[in-house]
One Martini backbone bead per residue (centre of mass of N, CA, C, O) as a GRO file, in nm:
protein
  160
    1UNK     BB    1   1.020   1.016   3.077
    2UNK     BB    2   0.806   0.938   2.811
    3UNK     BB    3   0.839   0.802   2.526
    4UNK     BB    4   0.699   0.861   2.200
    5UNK     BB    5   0.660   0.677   1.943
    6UNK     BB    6   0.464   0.819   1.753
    7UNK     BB    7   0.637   1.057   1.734
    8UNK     BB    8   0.881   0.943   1.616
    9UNK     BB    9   0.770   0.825   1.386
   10UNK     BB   10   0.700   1.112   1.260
   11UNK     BB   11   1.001   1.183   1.272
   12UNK     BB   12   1.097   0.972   1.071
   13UNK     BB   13   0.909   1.024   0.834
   14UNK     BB   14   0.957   1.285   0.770
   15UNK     BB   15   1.272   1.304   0.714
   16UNK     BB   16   1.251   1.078   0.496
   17UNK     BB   17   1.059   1.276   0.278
   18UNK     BB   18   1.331   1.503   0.321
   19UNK     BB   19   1.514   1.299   0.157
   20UNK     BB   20   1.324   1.304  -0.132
   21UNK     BB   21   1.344   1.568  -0.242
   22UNK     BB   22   1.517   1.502  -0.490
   23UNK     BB   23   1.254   1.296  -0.647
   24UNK     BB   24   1.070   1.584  -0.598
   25UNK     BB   25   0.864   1.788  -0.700
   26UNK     BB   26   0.896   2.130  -0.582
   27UNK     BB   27   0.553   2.120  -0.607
   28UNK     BB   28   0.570   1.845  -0.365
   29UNK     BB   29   0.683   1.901  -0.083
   30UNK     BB   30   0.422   2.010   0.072
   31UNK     BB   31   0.287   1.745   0.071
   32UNK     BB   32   0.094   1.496   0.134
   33UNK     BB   33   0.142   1.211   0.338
   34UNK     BB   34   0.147   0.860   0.355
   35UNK     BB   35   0.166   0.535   0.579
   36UNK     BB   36   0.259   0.215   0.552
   37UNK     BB   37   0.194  -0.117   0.504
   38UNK     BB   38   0.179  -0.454   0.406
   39UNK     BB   39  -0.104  -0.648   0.521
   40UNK     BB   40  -0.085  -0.891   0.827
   41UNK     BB   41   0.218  -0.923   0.829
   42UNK     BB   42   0.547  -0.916   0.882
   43UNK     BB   43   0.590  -1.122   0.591
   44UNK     BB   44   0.425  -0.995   0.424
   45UNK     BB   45   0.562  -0.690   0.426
   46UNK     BB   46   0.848  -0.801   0.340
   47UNK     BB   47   0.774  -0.919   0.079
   48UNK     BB   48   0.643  -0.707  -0.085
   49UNK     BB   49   0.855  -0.487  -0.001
   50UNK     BB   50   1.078  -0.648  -0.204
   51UNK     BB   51   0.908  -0.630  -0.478
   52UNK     BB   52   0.934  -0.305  -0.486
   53UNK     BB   53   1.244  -0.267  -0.463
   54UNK     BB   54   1.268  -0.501  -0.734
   55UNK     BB   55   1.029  -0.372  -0.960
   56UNK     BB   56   0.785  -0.603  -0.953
   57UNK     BB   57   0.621  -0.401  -0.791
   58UNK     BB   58   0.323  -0.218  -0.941
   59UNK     BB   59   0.070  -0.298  -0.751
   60UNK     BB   60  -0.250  -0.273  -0.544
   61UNK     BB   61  -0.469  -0.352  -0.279
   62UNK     BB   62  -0.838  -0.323  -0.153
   63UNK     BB   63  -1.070  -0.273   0.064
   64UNK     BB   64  -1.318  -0.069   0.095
   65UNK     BB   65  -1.401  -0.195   0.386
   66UNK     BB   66  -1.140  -0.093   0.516
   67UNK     BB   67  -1.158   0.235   0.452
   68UNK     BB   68  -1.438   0.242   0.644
   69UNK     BB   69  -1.341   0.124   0.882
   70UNK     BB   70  -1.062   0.317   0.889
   71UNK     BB   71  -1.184   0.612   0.822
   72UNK     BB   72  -1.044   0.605   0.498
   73UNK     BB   73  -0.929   0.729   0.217
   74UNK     BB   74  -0.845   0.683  -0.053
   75UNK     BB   75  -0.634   0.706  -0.288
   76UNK     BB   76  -0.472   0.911  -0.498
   77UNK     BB   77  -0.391   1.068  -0.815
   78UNK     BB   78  -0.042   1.158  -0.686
   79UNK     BB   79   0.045   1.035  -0.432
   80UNK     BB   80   0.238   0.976  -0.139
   81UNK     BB   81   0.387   0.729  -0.013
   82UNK     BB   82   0.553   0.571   0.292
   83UNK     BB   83   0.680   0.243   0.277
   84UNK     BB   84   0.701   0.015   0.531
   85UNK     BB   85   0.749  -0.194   0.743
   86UNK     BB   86   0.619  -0.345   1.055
   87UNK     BB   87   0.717  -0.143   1.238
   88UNK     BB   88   0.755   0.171   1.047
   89UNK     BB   89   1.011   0.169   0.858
   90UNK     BB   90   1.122   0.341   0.645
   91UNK     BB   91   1.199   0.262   0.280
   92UNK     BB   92   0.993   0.415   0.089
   93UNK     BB   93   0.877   0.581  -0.237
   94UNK     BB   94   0.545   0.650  -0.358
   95UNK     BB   95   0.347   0.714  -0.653
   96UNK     BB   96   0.027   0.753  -0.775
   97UNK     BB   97  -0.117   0.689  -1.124
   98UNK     BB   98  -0.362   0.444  -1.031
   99UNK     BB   99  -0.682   0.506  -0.954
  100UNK     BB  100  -0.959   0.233  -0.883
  101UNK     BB  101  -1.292   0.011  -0.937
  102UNK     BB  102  -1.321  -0.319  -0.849
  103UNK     BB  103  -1.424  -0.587  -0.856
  104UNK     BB  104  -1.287  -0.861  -0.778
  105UNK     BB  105  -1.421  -1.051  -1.048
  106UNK     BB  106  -1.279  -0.778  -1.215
  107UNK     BB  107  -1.012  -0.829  -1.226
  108UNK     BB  108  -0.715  -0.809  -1.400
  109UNK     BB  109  -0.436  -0.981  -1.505
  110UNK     BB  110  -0.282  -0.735  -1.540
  111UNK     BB  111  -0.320  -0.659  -1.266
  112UNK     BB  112  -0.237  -0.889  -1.091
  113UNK     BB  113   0.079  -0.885  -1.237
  114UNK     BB  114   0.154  -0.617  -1.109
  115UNK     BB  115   0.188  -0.702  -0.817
  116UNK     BB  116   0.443  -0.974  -0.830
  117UNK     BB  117   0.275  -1.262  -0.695
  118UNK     BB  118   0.210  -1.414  -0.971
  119UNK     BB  119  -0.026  -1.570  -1.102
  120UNK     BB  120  -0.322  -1.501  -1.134
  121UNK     BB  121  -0.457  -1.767  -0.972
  122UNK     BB  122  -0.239  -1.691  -0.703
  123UNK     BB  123  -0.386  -1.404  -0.677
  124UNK     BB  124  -0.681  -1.503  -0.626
  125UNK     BB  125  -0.633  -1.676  -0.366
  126UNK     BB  126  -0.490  -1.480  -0.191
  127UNK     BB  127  -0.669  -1.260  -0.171
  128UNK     BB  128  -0.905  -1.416  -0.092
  129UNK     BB  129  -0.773  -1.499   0.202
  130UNK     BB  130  -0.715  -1.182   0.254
  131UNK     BB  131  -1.016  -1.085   0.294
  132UNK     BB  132  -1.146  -1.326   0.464
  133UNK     BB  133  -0.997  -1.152   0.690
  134UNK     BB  134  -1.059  -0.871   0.686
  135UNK     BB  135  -1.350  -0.910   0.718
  136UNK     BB  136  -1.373  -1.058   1.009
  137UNK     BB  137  -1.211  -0.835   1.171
  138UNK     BB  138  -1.475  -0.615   1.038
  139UNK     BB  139  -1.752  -0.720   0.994
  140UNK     BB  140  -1.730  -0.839   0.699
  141UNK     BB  141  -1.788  -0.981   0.346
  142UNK     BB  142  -1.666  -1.203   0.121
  143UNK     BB  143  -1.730  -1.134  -0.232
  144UNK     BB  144  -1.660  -1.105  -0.570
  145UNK     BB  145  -1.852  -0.810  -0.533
  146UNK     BB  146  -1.638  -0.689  -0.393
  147UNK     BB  147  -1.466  -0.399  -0.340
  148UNK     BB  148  -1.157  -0.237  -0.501
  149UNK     BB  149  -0.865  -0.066  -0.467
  150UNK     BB  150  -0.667   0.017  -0.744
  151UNK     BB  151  -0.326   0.028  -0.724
  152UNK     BB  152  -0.088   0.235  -0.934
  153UNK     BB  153   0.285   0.277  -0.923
  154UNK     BB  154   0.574   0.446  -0.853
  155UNK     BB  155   0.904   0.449  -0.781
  156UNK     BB  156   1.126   0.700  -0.614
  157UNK     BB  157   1.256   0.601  -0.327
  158UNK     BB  158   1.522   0.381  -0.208
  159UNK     BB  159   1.643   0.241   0.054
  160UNK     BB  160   1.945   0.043   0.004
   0.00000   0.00000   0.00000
């Protein structure tokens, strides 16, 4: 018989869910949980998610017509998510403060500053370098009126 990995994976995420409940308000215990990693690459997903566990990111965000692309709602204000490695294993969890969109061309320097990874202007240039991997990817376009979900987040319970 063979392994199901997305089995596994299923079950690996539940376990740390029930883990977290020690730091998840009694009335949040059965709500429903999404789980994700950051990027399109293992060093992203790894660099990333590793300023989420030193408190420096503290916000991300996505382009709309990924989660269009990907048949998915955008998360709401109040959501839990479990951010893992790039490989699925489960690191942290963290609740959405505030979801919101902005064209990418409005983005403001606070969010930018919020999501922990350089200048503002180091924001706009890598942002927008993967945006138009993602647009490629998926087959549109990105342009600075590009629409994007912006996700601001506190850390709830980080695997030490």
């Amino acid at each position: 018989m063979v392994d199901n990995p997305l089995r596994e994976s299923d079950e690996k995420l539940e376990a740390f869910w029930k883990s977290c409940w020690d730091y998840v308000p009694a009335q949040d215990r059965n709500a429903s949980f999404s789980s994700w990693f950051f990027g399109d690459s293992p060093e992203m997903a790894d660099d990333l998610l590793a300023l989420v566990m030193k408190g420096q990111k503290m916000a991300t965000c996505g382009a709309l017509f990924d989660y269009e692309h990907d048949n998915e709602d955008p998360p709401e204000d109040g959501s839990y998510h479990i951010l893992t490695d790039f490989d699925g294993n489960p690191r942290c969890l963290i609740q959405m403060t505030s979801v919101s969109r902005a064209a990418f061309k409005d983005v403001t320097e606070d969010f930018a500053l919020s999501e922990g990874e350089g200048s503002y202007q180091e924001w706009q240039q890598v942002h927008e370098e993967f945006f138009e991997r993602r647009a490629a990817a998926t087959g549109n376009s990105f342009t600075p009126d590009t629409l994007l979900v912006l996700e601001r987040f506190k850390l709830i319970y980080p695997i030490k």
